[in-house]
Steps between C-alpha positions, in 0.01 A plus 500: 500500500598124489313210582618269772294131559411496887669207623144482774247490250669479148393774331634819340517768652659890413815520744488865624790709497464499908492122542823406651721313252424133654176546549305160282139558621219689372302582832554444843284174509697334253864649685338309863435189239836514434648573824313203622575238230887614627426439843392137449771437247770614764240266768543198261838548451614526828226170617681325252845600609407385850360187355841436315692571807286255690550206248843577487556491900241164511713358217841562690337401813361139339894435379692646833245234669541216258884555517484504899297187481740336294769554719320339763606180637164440613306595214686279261420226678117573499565497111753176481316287734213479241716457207666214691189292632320563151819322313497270751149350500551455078859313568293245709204488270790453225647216725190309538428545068814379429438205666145459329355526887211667682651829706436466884576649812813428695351489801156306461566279167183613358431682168373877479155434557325855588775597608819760382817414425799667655817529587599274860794631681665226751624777663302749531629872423466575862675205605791548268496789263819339334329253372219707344612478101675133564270273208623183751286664804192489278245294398206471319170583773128537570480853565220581736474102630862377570650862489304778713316227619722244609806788581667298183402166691871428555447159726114368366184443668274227545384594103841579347815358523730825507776693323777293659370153365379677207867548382580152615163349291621715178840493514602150718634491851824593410451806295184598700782511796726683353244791386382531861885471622587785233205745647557420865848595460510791282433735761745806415306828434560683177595810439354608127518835386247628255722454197505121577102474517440717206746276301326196645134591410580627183606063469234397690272676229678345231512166608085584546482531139689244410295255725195644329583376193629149595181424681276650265 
């Protein structure tokens, strides 16, 4: 008779002229060891396969959503507006190097302090959303004092003098009038589609570096 190793156990065993011609085991402990190391190969298999599956549909589902967001008006802007105000705030701080002064705030005169720079809009985006990405309609601010706290402190207090005669202090009376002129006029709403603001962050982000470097 010829040997046969058990695929259960390992061992040699005499294959009987009645085994049936697949059988691989020597006993019937070693053929339910085998029948069970099948049964969780097949269960790990088909867990993986699921798993697969899953990654697969997460992975389509993560770039169907990032393609719907990008085709949203709305959702470009959430990205853009950033990108904007960021390049903004180093253009100013870039303005005030070049001319070897101390940055301050367009609407109070006075340096950072404790506070955060940021970007001031004129015009606010509520006010007039066309004039959101317009570098003329923004200035240099104190973000929580002048900005949230002030509402952009457009027309001063008894502490600051304002945006309005914070262009005309920087700029002169005649230039300082024309900024505000340019901003109260410029009231058209625009229409961009997500192509333009894709395209325009993709500059704004640029510039960004490129304002890194200059200021150092």
């Amino acid at each position: 008779m010829a040997s046969k190793k058990c695929k259960g156990c390992g061992d040699l065993y005499e294959k009987q002229d009645n085994h049936p011609p697949f059988r691989n085991w020597c006993g019937i402990e070693c053929a339910l060891s085998i029948a069970r190391t099948a049964q969780e190969k097949a269960k790990a298999k088909k867990q993986a396969k699921v798993i697969r599956e899953h990654k697969n549909v997460k992975k389509a589902s993560k770039k169907a959503l990032r393609e719907f967001n990008r085709r949203d008006v709305r959702w470009q802007h959430k990205q853009t507006q950033p990108a904007f105000n960021r390049m903004r705030v180093l253009q100013e701080l870039l303005w005030f190097k070049e001319r070897g002064q101390e940055p301050t705030c367009i609407s109070c005169g006075r340096p950072i302090g404790g506070d955060q720079w940021c970007c001031g809009h004129f015009k606010t985006v509520g006010a007039q959303s066309g004039l959101r990405y317009d570098p003329i309609n923004t200035r240099l601010q104190h973000n929580r004092n002048c900005n949230m706290g002030l509402s952009g402190d457009i027309y001063g207090t008894k502490n600051t003098h304002g945006y309005i005669q914070g262009l005309k202090n920087r700029f002169g009376d005649s230039k300082g009038q024309a900024i505000i002129d340019h901003c109260e006029t410029n009231t058209s709403i625009v229409k961009w589609s997500w192509q333009d603001l894709e395209s325009m962050r993709k500059e704004f982000n640029q510039r960004i570096r490129e304002l890194e470097q200059e200021i150092g």
